[in-house]
C-alpha positions as CSV (number, residue, x, y, z in Angstrom):
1,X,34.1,58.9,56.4
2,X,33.1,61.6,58.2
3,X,34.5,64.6,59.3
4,X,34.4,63.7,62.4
5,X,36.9,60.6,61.7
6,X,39.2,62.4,59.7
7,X,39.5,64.7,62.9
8,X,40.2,61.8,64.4
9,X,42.9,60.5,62.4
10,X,44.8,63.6,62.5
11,X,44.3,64.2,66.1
12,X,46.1,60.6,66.2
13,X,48.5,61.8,64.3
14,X,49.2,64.7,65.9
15,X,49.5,62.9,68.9
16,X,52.1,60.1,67.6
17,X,54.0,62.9,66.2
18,X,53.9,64.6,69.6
19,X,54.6,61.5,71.1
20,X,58.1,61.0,68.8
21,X,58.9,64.5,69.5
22,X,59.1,64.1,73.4
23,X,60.7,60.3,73.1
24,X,63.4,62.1,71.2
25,X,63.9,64.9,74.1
26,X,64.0,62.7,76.9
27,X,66.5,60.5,75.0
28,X,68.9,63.6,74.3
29,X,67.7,64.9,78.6
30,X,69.1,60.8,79.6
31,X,72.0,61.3,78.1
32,X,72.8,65.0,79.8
33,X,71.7,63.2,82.8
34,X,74.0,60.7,82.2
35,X,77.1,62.9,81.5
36,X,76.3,64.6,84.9
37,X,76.0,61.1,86.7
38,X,79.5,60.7,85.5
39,X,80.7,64.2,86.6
40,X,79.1,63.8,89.9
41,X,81.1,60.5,90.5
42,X,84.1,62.1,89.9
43,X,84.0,64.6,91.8
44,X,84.7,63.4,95.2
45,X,87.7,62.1,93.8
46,X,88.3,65.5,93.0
47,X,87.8,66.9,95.9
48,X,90.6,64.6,98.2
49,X,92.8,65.9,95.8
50,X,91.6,69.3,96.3
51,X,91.8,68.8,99.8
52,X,95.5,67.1,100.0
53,X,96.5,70.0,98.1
54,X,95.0,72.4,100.1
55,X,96.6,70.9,103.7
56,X,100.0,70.7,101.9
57,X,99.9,74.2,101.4
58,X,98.3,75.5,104.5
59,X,101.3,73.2,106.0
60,X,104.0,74.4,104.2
61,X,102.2,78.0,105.1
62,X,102.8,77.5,108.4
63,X,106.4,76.6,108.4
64,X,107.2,79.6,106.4
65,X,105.4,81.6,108.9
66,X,107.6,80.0,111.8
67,X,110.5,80.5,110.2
68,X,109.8,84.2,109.5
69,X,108.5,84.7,113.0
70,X,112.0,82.9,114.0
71,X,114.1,85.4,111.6
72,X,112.2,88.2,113.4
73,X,113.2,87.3,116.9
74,X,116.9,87.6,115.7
75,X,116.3,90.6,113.9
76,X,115.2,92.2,117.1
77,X,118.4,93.3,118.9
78,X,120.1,94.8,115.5
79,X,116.5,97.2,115.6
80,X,117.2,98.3,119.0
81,X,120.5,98.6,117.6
82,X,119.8,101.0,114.6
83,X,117.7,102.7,116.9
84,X,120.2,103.4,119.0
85,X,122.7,104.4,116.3
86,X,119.8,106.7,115.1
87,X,119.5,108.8,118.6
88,X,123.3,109.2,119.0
89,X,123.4,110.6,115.3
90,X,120.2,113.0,116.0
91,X,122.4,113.9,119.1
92,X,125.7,114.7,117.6
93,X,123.7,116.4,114.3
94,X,122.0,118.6,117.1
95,X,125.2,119.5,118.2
96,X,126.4,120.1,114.8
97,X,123.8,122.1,114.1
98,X,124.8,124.0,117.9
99,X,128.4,124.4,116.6
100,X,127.3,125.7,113.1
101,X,125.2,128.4,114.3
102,X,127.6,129.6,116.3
103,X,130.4,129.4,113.9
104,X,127.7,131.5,112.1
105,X,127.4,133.8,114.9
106,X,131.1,134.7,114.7
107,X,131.3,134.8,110.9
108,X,128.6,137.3,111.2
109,X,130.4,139.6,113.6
110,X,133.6,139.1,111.8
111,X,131.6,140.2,108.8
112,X,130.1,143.4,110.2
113,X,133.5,144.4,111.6
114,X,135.2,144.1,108.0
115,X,132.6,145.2,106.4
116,X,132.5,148.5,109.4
117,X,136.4,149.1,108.0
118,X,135.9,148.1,104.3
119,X,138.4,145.1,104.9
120,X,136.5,142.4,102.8
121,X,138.4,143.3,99.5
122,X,141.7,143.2,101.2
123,X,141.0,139.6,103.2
124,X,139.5,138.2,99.3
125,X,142.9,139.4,98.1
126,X,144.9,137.7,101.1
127,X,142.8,134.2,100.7
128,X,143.3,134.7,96.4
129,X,147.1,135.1,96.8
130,X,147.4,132.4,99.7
131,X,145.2,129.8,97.1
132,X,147.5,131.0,94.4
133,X,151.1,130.5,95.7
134,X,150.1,127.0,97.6
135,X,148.5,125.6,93.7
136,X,152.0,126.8,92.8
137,X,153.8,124.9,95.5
138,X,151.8,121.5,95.0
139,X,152.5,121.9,90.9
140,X,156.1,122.1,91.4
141,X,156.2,119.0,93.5
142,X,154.1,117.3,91.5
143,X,156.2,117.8,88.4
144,X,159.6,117.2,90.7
145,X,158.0,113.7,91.3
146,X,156.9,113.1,87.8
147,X,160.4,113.7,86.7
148,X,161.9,111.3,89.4
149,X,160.1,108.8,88.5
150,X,160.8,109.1,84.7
């Protein structure tokens, strides 16, 4: 034999080996075919269930929408409502706030004028003594009741 024939032979060889090699990878690429073959049959069974699902909630979706939108038409009128409330409060809180700073206004004269004839100490005193004798008053009918009831 020459070397020409054993080239040959292991070009042969080489090619049944080759030959083996790809069998075995197309085997193992039929069966991944065949696993997506089953996945792909599936799937539009998948999908109507997907798609029942889906309408269900895009149904249910829209009768919780109605029902707020409903909820908000009756809500309404008590809105107007508390807005109303709202500008009669601003209202009397501006006239509060009219009524305060005049009360202020007075308190401030009243202020200069005792404090023109060095009167503050002497109305303190008054106010002290007035506090005072009515604490005195409501302690002494409080214990007169406590000791009736006993």
């Amino acid at each position: 034999m020459t070397l020409i024939g054993v080239g040959v032979i292991i070009i042969g060889v080489a090619c049944i080996i080759l030959a083996i090699f790809i069998g075995h990878l197309l085997n193992n690429l039929a069966s991944v075919l065949s696993g997506v073959d089953k996945t792909v049959q599936q799937l539009p069974e998948q999908m109507d269930g997907i798609l029942k699902e889906t309408t269900s909630i895009m149904n249910e979706s829209n009768q919780a929408l109605a029902d707020i939108n409903n909820k908000m038409e009756q809500l309404s009128p008590l809105f107007y409502i508390v807005g109303d409330v709202g500008n009669a409060t601003r209202k009397l809180s501006s006239s509060l706030v009219d009524a305060t700073d005049s009360v202020k206004t007075k308190t401030e004269a009243g202020q200069e004028l005792s404090g023109k004839n060095n009167l503050g100490g002497v109305y303190g005193g008054v106010a002290l003594g007035y506090y005072w004798l009515k604490k005195k008053r409501d302690l002494k009918r409080e214990k007169k009741a406590y000791t009736h009831e006993q």
